[in-house]
C-alpha angles and dihedrals in degrees: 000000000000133000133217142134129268106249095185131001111202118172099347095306114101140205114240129193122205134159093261091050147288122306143208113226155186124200109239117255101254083066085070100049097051103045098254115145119194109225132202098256089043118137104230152200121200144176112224108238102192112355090201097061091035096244128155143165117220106237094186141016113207127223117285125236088201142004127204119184099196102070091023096235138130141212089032110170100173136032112198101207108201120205131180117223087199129012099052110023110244110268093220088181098056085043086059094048089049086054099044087049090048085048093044091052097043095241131123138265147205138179125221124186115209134202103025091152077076099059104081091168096049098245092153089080096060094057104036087044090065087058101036081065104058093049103274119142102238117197113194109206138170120180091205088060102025090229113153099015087103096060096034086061097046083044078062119044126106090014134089100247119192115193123218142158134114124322107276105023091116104258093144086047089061095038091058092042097060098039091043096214118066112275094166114029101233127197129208115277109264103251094217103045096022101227137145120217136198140179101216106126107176135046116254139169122238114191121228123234090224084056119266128081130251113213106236110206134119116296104236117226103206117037120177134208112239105131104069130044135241096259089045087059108088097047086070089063102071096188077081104064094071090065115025089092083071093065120116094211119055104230108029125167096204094237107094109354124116121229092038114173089196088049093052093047093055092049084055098043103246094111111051100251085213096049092041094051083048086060091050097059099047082053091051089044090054092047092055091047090052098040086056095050082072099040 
């Protein structure tokens, strides 16, 4: 029975790549009646209906390593997460719930920033450097110079890389870039609101010539916390593992308490403030969801 991967799901029939080929299938009806829905990303087997026309049905869908539900994907290793570092201005918040997502699903990340050719004053430095330091890839690029395409590529091969960051801060340009044919249409950032726009609507694999697939389906520009809770939080920021031990209070959440060990560190500078204050308004934001489940 052979094996593959499902490259693009359209109206319930699904691409699937195997070694002999790519073919056209259909799930098998017991999927249905147990709730099971194939996803793009999904490791198959399949029975060849008719060899000659390339059909198939998929028999089995093996266990997934990861699931992510926007985009609807499976067997992600890798999220790519782009960032501008002008035009727009970099949404660090959104960065760090990307993360945080990345962390809570047990997949990679890296950062790229995007548009340094912009960033006459080396700005870029400043930000990545925050995150370079607490153990993220970061990947520089600038479609105007080329520079970073190179080691985005090697960062990707042999992995399932899914892109993601605000709208405009130029994910189908790199896209393009690295598959060398257009994979999202892409239209020009609007000037006066400063967002990208695309008209990708499903999820889909495109394989890399260096081995590996990047999910191509639309970035997302607004992305929100609701699978952890406050207290979980901080377990999702690993610069503070190295000073929670100093805590007074087992348990702390690094907001209120005295004697904080995370607190101290940010007042020396060995935690980012910026990044630290980030983190204290996603908590906050936590606490008010919960308080109102009970309301």
């Amino acid at each position: 029975m052979p094996s593959g991967i499902i490259v693009r799901g359209v109206g319930g029939s699904y691409s699937v790549k195997t070694e002999g080929g790519i073919y056209d299938c259909v799930p098998k009806g017991t999927f249905r009646k147990i709730g099971i829905v194939p996803l793009v990303g999904d490791l198959v087997n399949i029975e060849v209906v008719d060899s000659a026309k390339a059909k198939g049905r998929i028999e089995e869908i093996l266990p997934r390593k990861s699931l992510l539900t926007r985009p609807a994907v499976a067997n992600v290793d890798q999220i790519a997460v782009v960032i501008a570092v002008r035009s727009p201005e970099p949404d660090l918040e959104l960065l760090d719930k990307l993360l945080i997502a990345a962390e809570l699903k047990g997949i990679k990340a890296l950062i790229c920033a995007n548009k340094i050719d912009l960033d006459t004053e080396g700005r870029y430095r400043e930000i990545t450097g925050v995150y370079k330091k607490i153990g993220y890839r970061v990947v520089p690029t600038s479609f105007k110079t080329g520079e970073g395409f190179n080691e985005l590529m090697e960062a990707m091969a042999g992995s399932v890389t899914v892109f993601a960051g605000q709208s405009g801060v130029g994910k189908s340009t790199i896209l393009n870039t690295i598959m060398g044919f257009c994979i999202m249409e892409t239209s020009e950032v609007s000037r006066k609101i400063e967002r990208g726009r695309h008209t990708t609507r499903h999820a889909e694999l495109v394989e890399l010539k260096q081995g590996g697939y990047v999910v191509d389906t639309p970035g997302f520009s607004s992305f929100e916390l609701t699978d952890i809770e406050s207290m979980e939080l901080k377990t999702y920021f690993p610069e503070f593992n190295l000073y929670e031990s100093r805590c007074r209070f087992q348990g702390c959440a690094h907001i209120a308490e005295p004697g904080c060990g995370v607190k101290d560190a940010v007042e020396d500078g060995l935690i980012d403030k910026g990044r630290y204050m980030r983190y204290v308004r996603l908590y906050n934001d936590l606490k008010e969801i919960e308080s109102n489940k009970w309301k």
